[in-house]
Structures are given as C-alpha cells and as structure tokens.
DOVOPA-911038 format. One record per residue (C-alpha): x, y, z. Coordinates in Angstrom, 2 decimals. Layout:
(r (X, Y, Z)) ...
//
This chain:
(r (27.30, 15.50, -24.60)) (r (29.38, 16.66, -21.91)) (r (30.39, 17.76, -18.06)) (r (29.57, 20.77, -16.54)) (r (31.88, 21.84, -13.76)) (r (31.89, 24.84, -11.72)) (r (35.78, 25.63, -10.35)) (r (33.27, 27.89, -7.53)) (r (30.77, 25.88, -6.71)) (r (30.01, 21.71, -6.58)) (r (25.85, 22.31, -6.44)) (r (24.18, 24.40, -8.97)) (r (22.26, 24.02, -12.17)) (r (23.01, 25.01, -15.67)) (r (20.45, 25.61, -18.61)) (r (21.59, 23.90, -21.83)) (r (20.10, 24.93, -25.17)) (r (20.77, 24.24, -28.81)) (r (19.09, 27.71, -30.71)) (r (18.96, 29.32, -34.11)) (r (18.94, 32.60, -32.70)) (r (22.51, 33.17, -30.65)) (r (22.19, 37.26, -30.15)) (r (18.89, 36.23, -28.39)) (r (19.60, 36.38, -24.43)) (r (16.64, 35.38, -23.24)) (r (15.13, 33.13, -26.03)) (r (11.76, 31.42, -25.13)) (r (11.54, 29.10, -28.38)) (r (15.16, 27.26, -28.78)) (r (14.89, 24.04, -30.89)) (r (15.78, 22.17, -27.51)) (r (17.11, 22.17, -23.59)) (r (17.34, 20.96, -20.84)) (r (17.74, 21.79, -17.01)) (r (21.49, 19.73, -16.05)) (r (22.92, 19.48, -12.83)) (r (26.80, 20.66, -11.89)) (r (29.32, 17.45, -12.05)) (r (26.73, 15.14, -13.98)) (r (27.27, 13.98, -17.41)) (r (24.68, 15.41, -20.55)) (r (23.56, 14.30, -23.72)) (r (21.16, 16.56, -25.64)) (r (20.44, 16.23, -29.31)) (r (17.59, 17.84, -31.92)) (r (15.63, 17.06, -35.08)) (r (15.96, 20.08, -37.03)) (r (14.48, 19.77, -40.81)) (r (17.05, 22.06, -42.37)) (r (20.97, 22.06, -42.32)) (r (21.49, 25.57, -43.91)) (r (21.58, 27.82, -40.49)) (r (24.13, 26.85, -37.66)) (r (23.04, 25.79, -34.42)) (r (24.33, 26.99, -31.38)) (r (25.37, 25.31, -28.53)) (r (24.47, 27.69, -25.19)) (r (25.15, 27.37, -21.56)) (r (23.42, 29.43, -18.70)) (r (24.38, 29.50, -15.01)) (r (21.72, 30.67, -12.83)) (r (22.78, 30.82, -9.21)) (r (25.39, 33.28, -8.40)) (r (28.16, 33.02, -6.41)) (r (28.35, 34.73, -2.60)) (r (31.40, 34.21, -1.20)) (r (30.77, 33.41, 2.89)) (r (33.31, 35.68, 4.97)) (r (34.00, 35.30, 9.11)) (r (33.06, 38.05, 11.07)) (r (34.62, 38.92, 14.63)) (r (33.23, 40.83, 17.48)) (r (34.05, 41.25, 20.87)) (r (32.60, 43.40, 24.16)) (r (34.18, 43.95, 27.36)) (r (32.06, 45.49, 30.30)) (r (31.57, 45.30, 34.18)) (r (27.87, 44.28, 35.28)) (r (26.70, 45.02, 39.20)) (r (23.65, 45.22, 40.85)) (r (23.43, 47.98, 43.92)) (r (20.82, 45.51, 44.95)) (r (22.88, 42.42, 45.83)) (r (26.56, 41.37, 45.71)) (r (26.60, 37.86, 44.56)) (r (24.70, 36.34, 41.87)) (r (25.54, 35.62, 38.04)) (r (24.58, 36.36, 34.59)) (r (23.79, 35.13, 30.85)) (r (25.69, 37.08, 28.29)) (r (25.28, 36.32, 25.08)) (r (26.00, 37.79, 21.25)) (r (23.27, 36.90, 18.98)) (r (21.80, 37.82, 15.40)) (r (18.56, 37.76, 17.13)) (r (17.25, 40.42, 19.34)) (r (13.70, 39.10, 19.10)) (r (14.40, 35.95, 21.14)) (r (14.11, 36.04, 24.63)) (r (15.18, 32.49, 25.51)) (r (18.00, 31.33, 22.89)) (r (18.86, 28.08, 22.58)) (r (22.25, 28.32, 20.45)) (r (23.47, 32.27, 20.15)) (r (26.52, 32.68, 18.68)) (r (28.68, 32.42, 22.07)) (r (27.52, 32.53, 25.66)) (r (29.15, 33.44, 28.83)) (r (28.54, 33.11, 32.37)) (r (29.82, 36.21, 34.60)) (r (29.96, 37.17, 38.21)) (r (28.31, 40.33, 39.41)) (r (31.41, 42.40, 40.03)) (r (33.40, 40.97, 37.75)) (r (35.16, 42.48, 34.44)) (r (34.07, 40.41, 31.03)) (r (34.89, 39.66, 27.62)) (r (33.40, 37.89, 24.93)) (r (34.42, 37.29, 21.38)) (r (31.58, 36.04, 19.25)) (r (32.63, 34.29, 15.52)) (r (30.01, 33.93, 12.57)) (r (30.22, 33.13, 9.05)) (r (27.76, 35.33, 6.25)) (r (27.66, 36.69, 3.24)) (r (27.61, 40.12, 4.37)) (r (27.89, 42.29, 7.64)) (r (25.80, 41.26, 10.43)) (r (23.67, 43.02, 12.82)) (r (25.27, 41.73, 16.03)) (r (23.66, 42.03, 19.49)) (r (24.65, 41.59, 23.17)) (r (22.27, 40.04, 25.56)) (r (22.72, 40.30, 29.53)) (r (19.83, 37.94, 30.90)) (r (19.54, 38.30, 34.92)) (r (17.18, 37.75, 38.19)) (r (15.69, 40.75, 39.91)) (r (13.84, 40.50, 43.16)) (r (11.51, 43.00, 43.35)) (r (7.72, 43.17, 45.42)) (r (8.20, 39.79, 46.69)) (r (8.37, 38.78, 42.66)) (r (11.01, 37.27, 41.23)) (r (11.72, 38.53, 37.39)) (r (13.81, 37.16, 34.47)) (r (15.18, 40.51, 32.54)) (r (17.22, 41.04, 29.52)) (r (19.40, 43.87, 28.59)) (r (19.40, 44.40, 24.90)) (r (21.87, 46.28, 23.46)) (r (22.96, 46.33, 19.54)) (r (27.03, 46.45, 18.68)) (r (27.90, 48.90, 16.70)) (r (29.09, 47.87, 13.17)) (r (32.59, 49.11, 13.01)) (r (33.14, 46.35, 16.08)) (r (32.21, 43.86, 13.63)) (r (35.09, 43.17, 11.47)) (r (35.83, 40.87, 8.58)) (r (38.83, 39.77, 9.66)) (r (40.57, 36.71, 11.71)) (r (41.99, 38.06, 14.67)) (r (39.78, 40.42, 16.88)) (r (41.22, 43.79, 16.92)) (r (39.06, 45.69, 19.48)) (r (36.49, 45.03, 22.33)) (r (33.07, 47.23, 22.36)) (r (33.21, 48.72, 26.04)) (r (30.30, 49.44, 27.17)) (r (31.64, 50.42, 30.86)) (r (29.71, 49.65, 33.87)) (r (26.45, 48.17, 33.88)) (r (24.25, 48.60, 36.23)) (r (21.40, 45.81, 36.10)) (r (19.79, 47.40, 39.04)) (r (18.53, 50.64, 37.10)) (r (19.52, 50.12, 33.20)) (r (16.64, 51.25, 31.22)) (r (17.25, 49.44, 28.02)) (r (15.69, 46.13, 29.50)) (r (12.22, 44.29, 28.69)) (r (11.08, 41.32, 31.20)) (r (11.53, 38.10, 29.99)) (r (9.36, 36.28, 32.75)) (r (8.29, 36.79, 36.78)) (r (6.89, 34.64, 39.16)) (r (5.90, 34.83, 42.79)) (r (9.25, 34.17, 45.01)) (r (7.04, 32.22, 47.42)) (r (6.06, 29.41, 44.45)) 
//
C-alpha cells in the first residue's frame, strides 16, 4: 500500500505490478496490477503458491511531461486604402489561418486607415507556434460591398520564447486597395 505523487504533475496515472520477472520491461503476465491514479492511496496484494523467488514491486508512469512555455509576437505596419480615407480595420494574430470569422484570436485590434499599428499577441504551448496576422476590411467595388481578409503568416524568428517582446514584424505599408494576398470573406449588394 501506498501514495503515488508526482513533484511534475497532480493528474496522471501510474501502472502498479507485483512480477517474478524484474529484467522484463514490458511483461504481459505479472502475478498482479493495477491501473492507480496520482495523489490517491493503493493497496495491492497477491496469492502466490511458492515463497522461494522474490517478488518485485514495479511502478510505471505513462504520460510524459511537456513543459507549457509563453510565446511573444508582435507586428507593426501602416494600412491605407487609395480608395477612401476614412474607415477602420480588424487586425488580428491567430493560430488559425483557416477561419475567416474568429470569435476569440489570440489579440485583436481596431486601426484607422492611415494610421501606424502595433500588436503584441501572448500564447502559451508546448512548442513554437505557427502565428498569423489577419487584416479583415470593407471594399466597395461594382456597386458590391465585400468583406476581405489579408492573410499573412509571421515569420518564426518573431516568435520568441521569452517574456518581454524584443522586436515588431514590419511589414511596411499596406495597401488594402491592391494587396494580392487576400481571399473574400463575404459580399453583398450595397443597395440591400
């Protein structure tokens, strides 16, 4: 009888055995065992019909350990349109590029045409992530209004595991007028 405790980890599971054959790794036939869950208290016993060989008490872990680290990122830019002076814009940094209408990216801003922007973006992982910037405008064009989304991935040395961000991606000025890395999101007739 016993605890198991991880100092790592409070959730995970443990395989307890009591065996005859101790230089076997991945034994199939021990006398007993049983599946016990970190932090909860064990008993485990066995018949065994002879005393003459020693049993061995064994302990597996099976989950290992990934140790979640905080990534930064950050992009500066200047969006205009040669089409129209006023009007705003969605910019977002997101893990997916697939979604056109994201409900909860990793941060969102909303920007001025005209105006200069920066946005740092935060997430927690396991490992480096792909990280994307999203610029989601209106363009009026053959009496249509369209929904369009600029799609552009940040390159991985701008994602950095560390607290503080150390450099913006600049990606310069953007023009939202006549960028050709853009997919329609939606359009409608302006008169509806």
């Amino acid at each position: 009888m016993g605890v198991i405790t991880c100092s790592y980890r409070w959730n995970g599971h443990a395989l307890v055995t009591i065996s005859e054959n101790p230089w076997n790794k991945e034994e199939s036939t021990s006398i007993v065992h049983k599946f016990i869950k970190y932090g909860y208290p064990f008993h485990i016993e066995a018949n065994v019909r002879h005393f003459k060989t020693p049993l061995i008490f064994i302990i597996k872990t099976f989950e290992a350990r990934r140790r979640f680290r905080q990534y930064v990122t950050g992009v500066t830019g200047n969006i205009f349109c040669i089409y129209r002076n006023s009007g705003k814009a969605r910019i977002l940094i997101s893990e997916k590029p697939w979604v056109k209408e994201e409900g909860m990216p990793i941060e969102r801003r909303y920007v001025k045409y005209g105006k200069t922007f920066h946005i740092v973006g935060r997430v927690t992982n396991f490992r480096r992530p792909r990280l994307y910037l999203k610029i989601i405008h209106d363009c009026v064009l053959n009496n249509h209004l369209y929904r369009k989304m600029i799609l552009e991935q940040i390159p991985m040395n701008y994602v950095t595991r560390t607290k503080q961000l150390m450099d913006y991606f600049n990606m310069g000025y953007i023009d939202l007028a006549r960028s050709h890395r853009q997919i329609v999101i939606s359009s409608r007739s302006k008169s509806v």
